[in-house]
C-alpha positions in Angstrom: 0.0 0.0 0.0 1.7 3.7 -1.1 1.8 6.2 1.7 -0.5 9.2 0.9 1.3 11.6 2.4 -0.1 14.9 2.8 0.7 17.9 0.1 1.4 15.1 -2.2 -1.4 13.5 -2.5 -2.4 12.9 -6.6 -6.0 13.5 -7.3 -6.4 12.4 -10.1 -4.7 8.9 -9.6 -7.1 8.5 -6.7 -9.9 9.7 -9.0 -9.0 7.6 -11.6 -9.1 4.2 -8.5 -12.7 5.4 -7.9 -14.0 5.3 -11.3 -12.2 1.7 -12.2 -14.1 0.2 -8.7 -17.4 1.6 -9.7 -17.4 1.9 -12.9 -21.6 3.0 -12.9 -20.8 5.7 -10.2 -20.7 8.3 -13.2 -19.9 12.1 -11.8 -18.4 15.0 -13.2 -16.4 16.6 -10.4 -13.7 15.3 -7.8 -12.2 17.7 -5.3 -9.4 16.8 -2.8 -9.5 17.1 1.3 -6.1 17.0 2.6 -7.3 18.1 6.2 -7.3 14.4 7.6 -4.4 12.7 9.9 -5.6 9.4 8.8 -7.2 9.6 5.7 -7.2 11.6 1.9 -10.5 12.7 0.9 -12.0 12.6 -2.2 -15.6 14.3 -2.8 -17.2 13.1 -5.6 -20.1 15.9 -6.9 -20.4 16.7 -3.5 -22.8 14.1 -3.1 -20.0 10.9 -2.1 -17.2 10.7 0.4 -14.3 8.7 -0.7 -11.9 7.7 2.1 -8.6 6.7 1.0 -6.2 5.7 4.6 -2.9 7.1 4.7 -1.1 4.2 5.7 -1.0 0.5 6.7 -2.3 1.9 10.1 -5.4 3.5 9.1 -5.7 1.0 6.8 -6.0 -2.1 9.7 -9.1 0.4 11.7 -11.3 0.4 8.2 -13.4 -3.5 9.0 -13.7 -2.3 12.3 -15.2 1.0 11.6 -17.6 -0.2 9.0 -18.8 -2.7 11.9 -19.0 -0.2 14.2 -21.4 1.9 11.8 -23.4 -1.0 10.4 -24.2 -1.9 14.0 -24.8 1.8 15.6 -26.9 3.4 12.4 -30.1 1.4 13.1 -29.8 2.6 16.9 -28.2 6.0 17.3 -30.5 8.9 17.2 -28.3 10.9 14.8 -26.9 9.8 10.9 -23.6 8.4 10.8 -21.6 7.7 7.2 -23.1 4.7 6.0 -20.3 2.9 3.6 -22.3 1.8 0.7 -19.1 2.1 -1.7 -16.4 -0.6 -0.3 -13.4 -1.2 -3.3 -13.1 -5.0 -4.1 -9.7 -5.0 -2.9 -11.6 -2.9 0.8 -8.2 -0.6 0.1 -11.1 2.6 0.0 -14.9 3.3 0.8 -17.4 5.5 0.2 -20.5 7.1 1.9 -23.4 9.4 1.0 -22.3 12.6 2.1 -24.4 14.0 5.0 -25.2 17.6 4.9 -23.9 20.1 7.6 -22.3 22.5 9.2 -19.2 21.5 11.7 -20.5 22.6 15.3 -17.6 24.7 16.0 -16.9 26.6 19.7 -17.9 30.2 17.5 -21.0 28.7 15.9 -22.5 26.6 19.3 -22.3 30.1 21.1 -24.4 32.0 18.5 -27.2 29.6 18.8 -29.8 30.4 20.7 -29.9 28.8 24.3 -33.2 26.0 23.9 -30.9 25.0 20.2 -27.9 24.6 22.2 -29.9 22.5 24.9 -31.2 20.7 22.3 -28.0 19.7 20.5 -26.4 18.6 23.5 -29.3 16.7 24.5 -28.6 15.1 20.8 -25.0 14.5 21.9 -25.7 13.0 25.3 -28.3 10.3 24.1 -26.0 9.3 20.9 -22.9 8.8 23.3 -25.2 6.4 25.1 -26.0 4.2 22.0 -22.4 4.6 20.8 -20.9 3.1 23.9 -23.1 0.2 24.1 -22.1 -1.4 21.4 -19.2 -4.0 21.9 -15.9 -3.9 22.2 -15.7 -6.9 19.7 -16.7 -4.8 16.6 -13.0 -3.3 16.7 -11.4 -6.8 17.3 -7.8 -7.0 15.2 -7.4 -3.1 15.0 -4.1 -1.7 16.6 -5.9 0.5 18.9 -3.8 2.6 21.3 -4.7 3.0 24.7 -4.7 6.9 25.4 -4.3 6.6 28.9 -2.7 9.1 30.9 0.5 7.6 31.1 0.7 7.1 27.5 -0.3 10.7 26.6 2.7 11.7 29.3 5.2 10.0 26.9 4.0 11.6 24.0 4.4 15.0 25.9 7.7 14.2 26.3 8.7 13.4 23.1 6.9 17.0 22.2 7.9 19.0 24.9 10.8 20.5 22.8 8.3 22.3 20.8 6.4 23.9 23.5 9.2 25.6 24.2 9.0 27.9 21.5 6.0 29.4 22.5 5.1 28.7 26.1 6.4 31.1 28.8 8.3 29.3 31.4 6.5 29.7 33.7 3.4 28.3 32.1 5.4 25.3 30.7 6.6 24.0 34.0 2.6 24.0 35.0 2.2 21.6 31.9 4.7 19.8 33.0 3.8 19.1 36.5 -0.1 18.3 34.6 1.4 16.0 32.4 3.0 14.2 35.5 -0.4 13.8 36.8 -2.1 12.9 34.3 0.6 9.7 34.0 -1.4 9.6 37.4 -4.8 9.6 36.7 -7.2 6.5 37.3 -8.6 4.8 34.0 -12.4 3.9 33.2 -13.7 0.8 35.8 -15.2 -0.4 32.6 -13.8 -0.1 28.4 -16.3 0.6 26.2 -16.9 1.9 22.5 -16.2 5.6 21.8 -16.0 8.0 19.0 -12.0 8.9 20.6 -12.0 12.2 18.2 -15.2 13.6 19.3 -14.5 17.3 18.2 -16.1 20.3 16.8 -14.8 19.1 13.2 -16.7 15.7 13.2 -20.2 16.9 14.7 -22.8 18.3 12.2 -25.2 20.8 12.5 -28.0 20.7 9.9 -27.9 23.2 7.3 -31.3 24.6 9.4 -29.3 25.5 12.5 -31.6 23.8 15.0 -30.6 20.8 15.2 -27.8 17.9 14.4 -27.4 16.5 10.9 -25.1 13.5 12.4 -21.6 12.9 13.2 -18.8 11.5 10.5 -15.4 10.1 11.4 -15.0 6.6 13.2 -11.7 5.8 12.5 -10.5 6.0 16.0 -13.6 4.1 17.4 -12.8 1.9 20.0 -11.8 1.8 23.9 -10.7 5.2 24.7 -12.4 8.7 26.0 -15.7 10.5 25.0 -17.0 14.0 26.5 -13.7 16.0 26.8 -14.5 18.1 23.6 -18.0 19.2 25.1 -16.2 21.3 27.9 -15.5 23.5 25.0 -19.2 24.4 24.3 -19.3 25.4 28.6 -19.4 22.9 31.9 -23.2 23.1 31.9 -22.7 21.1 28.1 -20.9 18.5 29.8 -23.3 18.4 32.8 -26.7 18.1 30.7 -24.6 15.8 28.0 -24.3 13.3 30.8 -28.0 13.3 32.0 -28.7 12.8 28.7 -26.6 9.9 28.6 -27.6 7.9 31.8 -25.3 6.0 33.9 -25.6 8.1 36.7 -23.9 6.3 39.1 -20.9 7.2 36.3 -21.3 10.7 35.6 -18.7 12.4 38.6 -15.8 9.7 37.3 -17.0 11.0 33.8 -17.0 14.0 34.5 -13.4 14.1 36.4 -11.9 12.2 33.6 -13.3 14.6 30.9 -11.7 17.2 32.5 -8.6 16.2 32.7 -8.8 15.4 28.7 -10.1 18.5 28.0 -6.8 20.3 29.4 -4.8 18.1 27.6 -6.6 19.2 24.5 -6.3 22.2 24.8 -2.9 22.0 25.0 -2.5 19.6 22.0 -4.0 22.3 19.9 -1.7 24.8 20.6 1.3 21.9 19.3 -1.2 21.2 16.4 -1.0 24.5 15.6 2.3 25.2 16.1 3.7 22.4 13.8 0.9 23.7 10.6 -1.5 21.1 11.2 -4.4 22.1 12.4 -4.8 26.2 12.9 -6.3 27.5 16.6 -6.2 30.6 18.3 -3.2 30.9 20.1 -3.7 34.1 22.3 -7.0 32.7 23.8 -5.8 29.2 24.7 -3.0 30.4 26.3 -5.1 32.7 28.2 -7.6 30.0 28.9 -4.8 27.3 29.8 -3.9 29.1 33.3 -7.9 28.6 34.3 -8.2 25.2 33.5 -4.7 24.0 35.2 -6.1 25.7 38.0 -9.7 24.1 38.1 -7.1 20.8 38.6 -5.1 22.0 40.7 -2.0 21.8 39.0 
């Protein structure tokens, strides 16, 4: 399998895969999204998502995720990609694209409060269905555990960076975090998670008052859920989880979340920092102070 590295991704090569695999799939335009860690995009008419994986490892979560999907669409309360496009040799797939808008920080705060209720109401009830579904549907995937201790390492092997644009005095907070984090008690119990549930991957419909359905399962499998929601307020995360159930759950939730959501935040200032993903740098170092304090770190 060729690496599809990004910025040298050929379009028309992978183009030219899709029409030889589905040969009656006839469409006039192709246009490339490069954005993915995992995965090059290919929209076909703006009607298909083609996902090509990057590598062997994105490659070896593909079965998995289609299981995941096939089992959670007839349950979940909001549309997920549905692959109904699967290359004979499984090396792509394709889904119906679903319409929306990505439910960023800037857009959830302009909505009025019952639609952000609602949404999060949304969110909290398809989190339920998502992690009920078992851990077996991801069997064979190399799945890494994001624990605490393993985030820790991968701080370390970052930290260099950090130092470019993190005040000293601010960078030996995330470093005593990050030594606490290593600290941190996992889940009682593993289950089935999104494990990139961010703004980027949760769709608002083109109406504004409600979710269209969530896209990106590549990651699915025993990890975290409900850190990104702290972005959207505490009260999110808080009405989220009595949407969800489990209340005997919800304070470890809740705690664990937290902790997630720091580290984050403080992942998006690296992502941005290295040109992968662009953030606003003023305001999360800003923010980053308040939330090391909320943990007392």
């Amino acid at each position: 399998m060729n690496e599809l590295v990004r910025g040298k991704v050929d379009l028309a090569a992978l183009t030219a895969r899709i029409r030889a695999a589905f040969p009656d799939l006839a469409f006039d335009n192709a246009t490339l999204n490069e954005l993915g860690e995992d995965h090059a995009v290919v929209m076909i008419d703006d009607a298909w998502v083609f996902r090509f994986p990057r590598g062997p490892e994105a490659a070896s979560f593909a079965a998995g995720e289609r299981r995941v999907l096939d089992a959670l669409a007839p349950v979940s309360n909001l549309r997920v990609p549905r692959y109904e496009r699967i290359a004979p040799d499984a090396s792509f797939a394709g889904y119906r694209k679903i319409e929306g808008n990505e439910l960023t920080e800037a857009r959830f705060a302009t909505m009025p409060r019952r639609v952000q209720e609602r949404v999060i109401d949304e969110l909290g009830a398809f989190l339920a269905a998502l992690h009920a579904l078992p851990l077996s549907l991801t069997a064979g995937a190399r799945h890494v555990q994001w624990n605490g201790a393993v985030q820790a390492g991968r701080y370390a092997q970052r930290r260099e960076a950090f130092l470019r644009f993190l005040p000293a005095p601010l960078l030996a907070r995330v470093d005593a975090f990050y030594a606490a984090l290593a600290l941190q008690p996992g889940p009682s119990q593993l289950r089935m998670v999104h494990n990139d549930f961010t703004e980027d991957h949760i769709l608002l419909a083109p109406g504004g008052d409600r979710l269209a359905g969530i896209i990106d399962f590549t990651d699915a499998g025993p990890a975290f859920d409900f850190t990104f929601l702290w972005a959207y307020g505490a009260w999110a995360v808080d009405r989220a989880l009595a949407a969800y159930g489990a209340r005997a759950e919800h304070q470890a939730l809740r705690e664990r979340s937290r902790w997630q959501f720091a580290r984050y935040r403080i992942e998006q200032l690296w992502w941005n920092a290295k040109g992968f993903r662009a953030c606003d740098t003023p305001k999360l170092l800003g923010e980053l102070p308040s939330l090391l304090d909320a943990l007392r770190v």
